[in-house]
C-alpha positions in Angstrom: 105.7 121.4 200.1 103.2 118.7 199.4 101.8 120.8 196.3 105.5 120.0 194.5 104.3 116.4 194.8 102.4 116.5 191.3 98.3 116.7 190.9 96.4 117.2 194.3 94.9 113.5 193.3 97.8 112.3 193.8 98.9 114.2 197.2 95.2 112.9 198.6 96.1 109.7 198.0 99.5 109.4 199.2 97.9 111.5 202.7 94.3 108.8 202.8 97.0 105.6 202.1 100.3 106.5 204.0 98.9 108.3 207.0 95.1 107.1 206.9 94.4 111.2 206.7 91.3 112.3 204.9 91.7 115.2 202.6 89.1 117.5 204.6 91.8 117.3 207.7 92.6 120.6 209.2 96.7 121.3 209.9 95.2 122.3 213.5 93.6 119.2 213.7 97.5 117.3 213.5 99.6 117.0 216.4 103.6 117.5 216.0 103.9 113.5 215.3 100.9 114.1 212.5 102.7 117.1 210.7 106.0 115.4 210.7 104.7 112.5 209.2 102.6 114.3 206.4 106.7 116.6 206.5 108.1 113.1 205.7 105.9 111.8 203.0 106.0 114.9 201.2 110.0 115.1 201.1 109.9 111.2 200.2 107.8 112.3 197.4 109.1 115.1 195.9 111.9 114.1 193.3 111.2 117.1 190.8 111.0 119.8 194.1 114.5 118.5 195.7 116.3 118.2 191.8 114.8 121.4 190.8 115.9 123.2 194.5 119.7 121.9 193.6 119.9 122.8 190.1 118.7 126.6 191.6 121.6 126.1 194.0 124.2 125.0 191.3 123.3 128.0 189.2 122.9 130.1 192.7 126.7 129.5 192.8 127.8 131.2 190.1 128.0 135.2 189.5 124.7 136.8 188.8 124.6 138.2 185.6 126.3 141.7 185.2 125.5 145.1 182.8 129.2 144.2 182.4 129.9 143.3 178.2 132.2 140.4 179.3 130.9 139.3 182.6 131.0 135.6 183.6 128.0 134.6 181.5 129.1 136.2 178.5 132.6 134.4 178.9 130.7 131.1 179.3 128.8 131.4 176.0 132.0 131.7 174.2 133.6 128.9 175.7 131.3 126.7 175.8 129.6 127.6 172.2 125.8 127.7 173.6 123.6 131.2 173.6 121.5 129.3 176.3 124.1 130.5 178.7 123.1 134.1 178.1 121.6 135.8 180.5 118.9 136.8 178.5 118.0 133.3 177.3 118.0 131.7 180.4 116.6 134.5 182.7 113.0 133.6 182.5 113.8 129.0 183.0 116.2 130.3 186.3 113.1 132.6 187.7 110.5 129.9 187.5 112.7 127.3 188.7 113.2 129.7 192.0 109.4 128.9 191.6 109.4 125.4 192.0 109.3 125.0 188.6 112.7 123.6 186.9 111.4 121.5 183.7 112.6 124.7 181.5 115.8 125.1 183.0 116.5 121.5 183.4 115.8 121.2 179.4 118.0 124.2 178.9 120.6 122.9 180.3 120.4 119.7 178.8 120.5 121.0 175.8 123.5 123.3 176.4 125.4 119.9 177.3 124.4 117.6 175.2 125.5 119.9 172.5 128.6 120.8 173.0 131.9 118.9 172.3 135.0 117.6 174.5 136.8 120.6 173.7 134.0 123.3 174.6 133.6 121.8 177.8 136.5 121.5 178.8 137.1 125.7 177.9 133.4 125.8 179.5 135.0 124.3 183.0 137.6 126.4 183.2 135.6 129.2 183.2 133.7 127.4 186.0 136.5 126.7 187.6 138.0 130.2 187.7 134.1 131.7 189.0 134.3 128.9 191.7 137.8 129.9 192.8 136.4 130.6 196.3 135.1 127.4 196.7 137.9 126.1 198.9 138.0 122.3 197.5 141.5 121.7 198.4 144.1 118.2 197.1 141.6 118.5 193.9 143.0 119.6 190.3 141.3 123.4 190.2 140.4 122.6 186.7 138.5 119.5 187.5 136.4 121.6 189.8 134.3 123.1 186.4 133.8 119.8 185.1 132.4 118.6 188.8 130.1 121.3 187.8 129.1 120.7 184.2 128.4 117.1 185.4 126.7 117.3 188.7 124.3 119.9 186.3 123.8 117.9 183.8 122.7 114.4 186.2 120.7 117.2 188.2 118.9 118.3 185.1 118.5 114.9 184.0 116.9 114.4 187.6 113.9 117.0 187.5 113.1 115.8 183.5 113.1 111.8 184.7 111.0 113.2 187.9 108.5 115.3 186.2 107.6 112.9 183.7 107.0 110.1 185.8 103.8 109.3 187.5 103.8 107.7 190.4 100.2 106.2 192.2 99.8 104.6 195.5 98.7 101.1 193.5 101.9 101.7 191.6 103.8 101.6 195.0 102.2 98.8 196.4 103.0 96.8 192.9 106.5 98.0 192.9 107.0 96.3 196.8 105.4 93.5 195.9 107.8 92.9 193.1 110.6 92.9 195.1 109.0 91.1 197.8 108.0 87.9 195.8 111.1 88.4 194.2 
C-alpha cells in the first residue's frame, strides 16, 4: 500500500521522518507495533489509493456490462447524453483503476458530468436509481437515490484528480503545522 503513496522519494521520506525507519529496513526486521505504524502512515497518506478504491466501488455497484443491445450501460448513455458511459469507452479507465490507477476514470467521469445538463441527469439518475433498486435505502425518495450517485461520483472523482496532482513533502508538512500553530 505504501507504493500508492506517490514516488518512492517520497514514501522514504515519510518512513526516515515519521517512524525514524531507514529505507534499507527489512519487514522482518519490524515488530507488530512497527508494521502497524508504517500500516498507519501509509493509509494517512494515500488520498489518490482510498478515492480511486471508492470510485471502483461506486462503479462496482452497478450491473457489469452485458452482450445485451440495451443493457444498463447502453440505457445510461441515452439518458444521460455521454458515450463515455459505454462500455467500450470506459472499459480500459475501470481496469486500471482496479489497478490502483483511477486518474483516467476519475477524468472520465468528470467529463461525463460536467457535461451534461439538469435534465440529462436527472433521466441519468433514474436509471441509477432503477439499477440500485436493491439497495434497500428506505424513508428516501427512490429517485434521489441516482442523484446520491451521480454526486458522491462526481466529489469522488474530483477526489483522486485533487490527490494525484498534489505533492506533498515532509518539509511541506512541517510548514503546514507550523502555520496553524503560530496561527
Amino acid at each position: 500500500m505504501i507504493v500508492a503513496l506517490g514516488n518512492y522519494v517520497t514514501v522514504h521520506n515519510y518512513l526516515r521522518h515519521h517512524l525514524n525507519l531507514s529505507p534499507e529496513v527489512e519487514a522482518d526486521h519490524l515488530d507488530v507495533d512497527g508494521i502497524a505504524r508504517v500500516a498507519v502512515l501509509a493509509v494517512a497518506h494515500s488520498e489518490e489509493y482510498a478515492a480511486t478504491a471508492h470510485l471502483v466501488s461506486l462503479v462496482g455497484s452497478l450491473p457489469v456490462p452485458s452482450d445485451e443491445p440495451k443493457d444498463f450501460w447502453f440505457r445510461l448513455f441515452q439518458a444521460s447524453g455521454s458515450a463515455i458511459f459505454l462500455p467500450a469507452n470506459i472499459k480500459g479507465q475501470v481496469l486500471r483503476a482496479l489497478g490502483g490507477d483511477g486518474l483516467g476514470l476519475a477524468l472520465q467521469m468528470l467529463n461525463a458530468l460536467t457535461d451534461m445538463d439538469r435534465g440529462q441527469r436527472a433521466a441519468a439518475a433514474l436509471v441509477i436509481t432503477e439499477a440500485l433498486k436493491e439497495v434497500e435505502v428506505t424513508g428516501f425518495p427512490a429517485e434521489r437515490i441516482g442523484e446520491w450517485w451521480l454526486s458522491d461520483v462526481e466529489s469522488t472523482a474530483w477526489r483522486v484528480l485533487h490527490a494525484t496532482k498534489k505533492t506533498v513533502q515532509v518539509a511541506d508538512q512541517k510548514d503546514f503545522e507550523a502555520g496553524w500553530r503560530d496561527s
